[in-house]
OpenMM code with the backbone's topology and positions (N, CA, C; nanometers):
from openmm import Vec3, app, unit

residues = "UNK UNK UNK UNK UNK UNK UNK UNK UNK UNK UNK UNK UNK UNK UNK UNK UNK UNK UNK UNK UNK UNK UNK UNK UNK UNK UNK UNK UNK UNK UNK UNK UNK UNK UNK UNK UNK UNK UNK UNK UNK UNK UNK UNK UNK UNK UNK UNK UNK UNK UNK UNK UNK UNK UNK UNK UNK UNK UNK".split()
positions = [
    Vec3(13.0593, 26.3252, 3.3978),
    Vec3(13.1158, 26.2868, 3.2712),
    Vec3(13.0502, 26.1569, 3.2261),
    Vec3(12.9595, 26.1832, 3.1318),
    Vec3(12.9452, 26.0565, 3.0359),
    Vec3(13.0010, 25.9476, 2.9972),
    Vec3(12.9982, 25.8327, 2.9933),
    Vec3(13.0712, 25.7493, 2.9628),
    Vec3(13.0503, 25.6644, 2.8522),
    Vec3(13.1542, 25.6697, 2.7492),
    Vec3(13.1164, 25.6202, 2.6169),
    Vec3(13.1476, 25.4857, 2.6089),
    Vec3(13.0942, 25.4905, 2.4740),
    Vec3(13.0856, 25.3098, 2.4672),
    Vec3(13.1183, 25.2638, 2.3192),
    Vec3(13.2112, 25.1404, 2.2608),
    Vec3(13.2193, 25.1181, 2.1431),
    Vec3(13.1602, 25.0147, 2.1405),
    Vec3(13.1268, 24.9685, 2.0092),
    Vec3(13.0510, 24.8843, 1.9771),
    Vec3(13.1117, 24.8233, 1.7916),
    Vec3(13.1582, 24.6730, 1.8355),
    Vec3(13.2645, 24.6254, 1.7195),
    Vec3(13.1599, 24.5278, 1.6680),
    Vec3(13.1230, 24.5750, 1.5252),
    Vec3(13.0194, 24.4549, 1.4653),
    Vec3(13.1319, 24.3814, 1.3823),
    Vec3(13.0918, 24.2544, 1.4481),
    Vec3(13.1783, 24.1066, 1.4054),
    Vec3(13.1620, 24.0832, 1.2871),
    Vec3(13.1856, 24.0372, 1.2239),
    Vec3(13.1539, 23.9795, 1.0964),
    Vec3(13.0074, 23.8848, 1.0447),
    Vec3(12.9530, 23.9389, 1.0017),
    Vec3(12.8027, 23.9340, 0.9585),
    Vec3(12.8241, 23.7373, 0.9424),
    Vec3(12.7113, 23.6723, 1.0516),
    Vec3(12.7312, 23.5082, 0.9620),
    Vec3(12.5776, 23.5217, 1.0017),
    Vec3(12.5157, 23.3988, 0.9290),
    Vec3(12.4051, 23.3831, 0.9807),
    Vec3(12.3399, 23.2952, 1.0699),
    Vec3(12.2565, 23.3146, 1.1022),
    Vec3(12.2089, 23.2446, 1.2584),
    Vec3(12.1490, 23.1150, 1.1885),
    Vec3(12.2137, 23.0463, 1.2728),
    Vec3(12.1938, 22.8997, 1.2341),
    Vec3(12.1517, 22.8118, 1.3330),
    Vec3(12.0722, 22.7268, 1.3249),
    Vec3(11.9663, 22.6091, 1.4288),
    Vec3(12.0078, 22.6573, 1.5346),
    Vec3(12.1190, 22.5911, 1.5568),
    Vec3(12.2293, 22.6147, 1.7181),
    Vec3(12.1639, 22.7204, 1.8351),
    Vec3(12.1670, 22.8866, 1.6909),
    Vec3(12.1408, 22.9681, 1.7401),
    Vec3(11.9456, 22.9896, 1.8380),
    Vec3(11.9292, 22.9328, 1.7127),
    Vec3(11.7981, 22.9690, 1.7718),
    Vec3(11.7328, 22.8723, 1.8255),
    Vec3(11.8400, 22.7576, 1.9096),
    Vec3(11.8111, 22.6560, 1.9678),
    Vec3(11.8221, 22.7118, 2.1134),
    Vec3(11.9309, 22.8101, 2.1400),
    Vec3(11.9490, 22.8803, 2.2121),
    Vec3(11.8325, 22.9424, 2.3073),
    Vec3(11.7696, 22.9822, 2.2058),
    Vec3(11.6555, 23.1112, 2.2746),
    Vec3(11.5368, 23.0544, 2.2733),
    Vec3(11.5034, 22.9111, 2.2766),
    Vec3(11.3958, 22.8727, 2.2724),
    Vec3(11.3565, 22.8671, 2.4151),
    Vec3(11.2174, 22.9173, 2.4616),
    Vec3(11.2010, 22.8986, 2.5963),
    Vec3(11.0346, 22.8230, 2.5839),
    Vec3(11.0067, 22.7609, 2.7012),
    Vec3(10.8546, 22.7012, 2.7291),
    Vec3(10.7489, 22.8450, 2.7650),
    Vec3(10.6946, 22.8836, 2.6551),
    Vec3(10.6146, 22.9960, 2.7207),
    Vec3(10.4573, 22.9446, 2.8050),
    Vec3(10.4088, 22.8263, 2.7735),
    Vec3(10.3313, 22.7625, 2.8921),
    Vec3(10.4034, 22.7893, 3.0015),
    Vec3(10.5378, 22.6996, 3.0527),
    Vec3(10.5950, 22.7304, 3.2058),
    Vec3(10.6063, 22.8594, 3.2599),
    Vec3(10.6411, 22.9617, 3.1076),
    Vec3(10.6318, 23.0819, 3.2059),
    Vec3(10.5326, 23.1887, 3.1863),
    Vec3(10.4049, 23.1521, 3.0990),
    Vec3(10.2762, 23.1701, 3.1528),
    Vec3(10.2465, 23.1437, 3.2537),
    Vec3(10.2932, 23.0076, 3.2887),
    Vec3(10.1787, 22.9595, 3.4367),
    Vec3(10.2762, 22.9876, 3.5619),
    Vec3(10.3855, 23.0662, 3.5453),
    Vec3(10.4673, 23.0963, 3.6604),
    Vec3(10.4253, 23.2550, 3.6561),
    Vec3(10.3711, 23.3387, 3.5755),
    Vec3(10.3278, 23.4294, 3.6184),
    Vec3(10.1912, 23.4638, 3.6825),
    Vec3(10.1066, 23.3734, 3.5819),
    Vec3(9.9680, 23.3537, 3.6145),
    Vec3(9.9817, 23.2717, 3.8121),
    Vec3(10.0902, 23.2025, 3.7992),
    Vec3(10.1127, 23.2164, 3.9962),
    Vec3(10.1672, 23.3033, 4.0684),
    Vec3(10.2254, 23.3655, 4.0240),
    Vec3(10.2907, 23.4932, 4.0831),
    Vec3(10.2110, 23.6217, 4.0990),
    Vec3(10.0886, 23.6139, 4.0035),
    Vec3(9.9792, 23.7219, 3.9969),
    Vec3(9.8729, 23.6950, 4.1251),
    Vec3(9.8501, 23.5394, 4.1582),
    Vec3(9.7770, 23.4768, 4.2344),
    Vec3(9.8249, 23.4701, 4.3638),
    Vec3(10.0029, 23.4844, 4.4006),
    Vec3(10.0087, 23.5116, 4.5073),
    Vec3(10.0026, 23.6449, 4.5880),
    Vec3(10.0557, 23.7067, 4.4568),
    Vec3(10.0508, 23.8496, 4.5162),
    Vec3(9.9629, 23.9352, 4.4901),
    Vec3(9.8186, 23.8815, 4.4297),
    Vec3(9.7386, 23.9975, 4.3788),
    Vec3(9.6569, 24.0857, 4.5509),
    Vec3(9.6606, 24.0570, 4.6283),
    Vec3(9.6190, 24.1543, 4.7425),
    Vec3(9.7220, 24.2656, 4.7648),
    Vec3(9.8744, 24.2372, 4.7337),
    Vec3(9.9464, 24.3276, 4.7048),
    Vec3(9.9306, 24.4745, 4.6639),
    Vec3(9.8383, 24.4265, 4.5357),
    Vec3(9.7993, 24.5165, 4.4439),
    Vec3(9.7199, 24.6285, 4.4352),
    Vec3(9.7470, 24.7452, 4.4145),
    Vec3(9.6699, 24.8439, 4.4810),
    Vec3(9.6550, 24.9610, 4.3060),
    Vec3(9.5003, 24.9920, 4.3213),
    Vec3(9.5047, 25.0653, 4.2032),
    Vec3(9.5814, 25.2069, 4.1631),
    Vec3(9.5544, 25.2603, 4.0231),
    Vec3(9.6530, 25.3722, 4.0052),
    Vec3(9.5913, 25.4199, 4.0912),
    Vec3(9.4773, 25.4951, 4.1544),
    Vec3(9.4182, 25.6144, 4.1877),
    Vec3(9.4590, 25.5887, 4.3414),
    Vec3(9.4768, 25.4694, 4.4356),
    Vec3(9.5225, 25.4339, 4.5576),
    Vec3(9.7057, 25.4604, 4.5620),
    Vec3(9.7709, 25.4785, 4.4783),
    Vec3(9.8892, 25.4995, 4.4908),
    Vec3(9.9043, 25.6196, 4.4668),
    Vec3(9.8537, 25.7236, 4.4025),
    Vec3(9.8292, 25.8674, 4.3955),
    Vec3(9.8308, 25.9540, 4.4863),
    Vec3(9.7011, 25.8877, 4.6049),
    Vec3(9.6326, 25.9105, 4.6900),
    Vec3(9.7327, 25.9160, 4.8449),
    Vec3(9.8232, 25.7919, 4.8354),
    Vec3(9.9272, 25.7597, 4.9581),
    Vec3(10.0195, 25.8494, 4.8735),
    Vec3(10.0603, 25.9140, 4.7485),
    Vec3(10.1866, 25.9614, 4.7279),
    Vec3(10.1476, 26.0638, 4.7483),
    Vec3(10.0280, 26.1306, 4.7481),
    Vec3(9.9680, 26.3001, 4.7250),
    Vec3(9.9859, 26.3266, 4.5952),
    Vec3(9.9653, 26.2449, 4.4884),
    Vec3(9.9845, 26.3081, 4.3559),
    Vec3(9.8092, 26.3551, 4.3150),
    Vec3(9.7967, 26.4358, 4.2551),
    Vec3(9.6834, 26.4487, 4.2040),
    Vec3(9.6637, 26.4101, 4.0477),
    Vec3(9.5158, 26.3146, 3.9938),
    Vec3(9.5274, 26.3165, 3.8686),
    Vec3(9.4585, 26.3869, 3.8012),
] * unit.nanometer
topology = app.Topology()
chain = topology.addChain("A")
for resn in residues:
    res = topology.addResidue(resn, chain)
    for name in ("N", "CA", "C"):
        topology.addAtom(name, app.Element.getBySymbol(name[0]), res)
């Protein structure tokens, strides 16, 4: 059984500084936290045709 869902739209205001003071993020910091996260784990990394190959998929 599916489970439904309501959805109550509030009363329309508009987004104001506050709001979009909110969602501001440093995309340098989290450029350079991925660009390290790529660097630690890139031996990890294994191509499409090597994961195919260990799953038995054929392409």
């Amino acid at each position: 059984m599916a489970a439904r869902g309501r959805i109550r739209a509030t009363r329309e205001e508009p987004l104001n500084d506050r709001d979009f003071a909110a969602l501001e993020e440093d995309d340098e910091s989290s450029a350079e936290e991925i660009h390290s996260l790529i660097e630690r784990e890139k031996d990890d990394f294994i191509s499409l045709e090597e994961y195919a190959k260990r799953r038995g998929i054929s392409l």
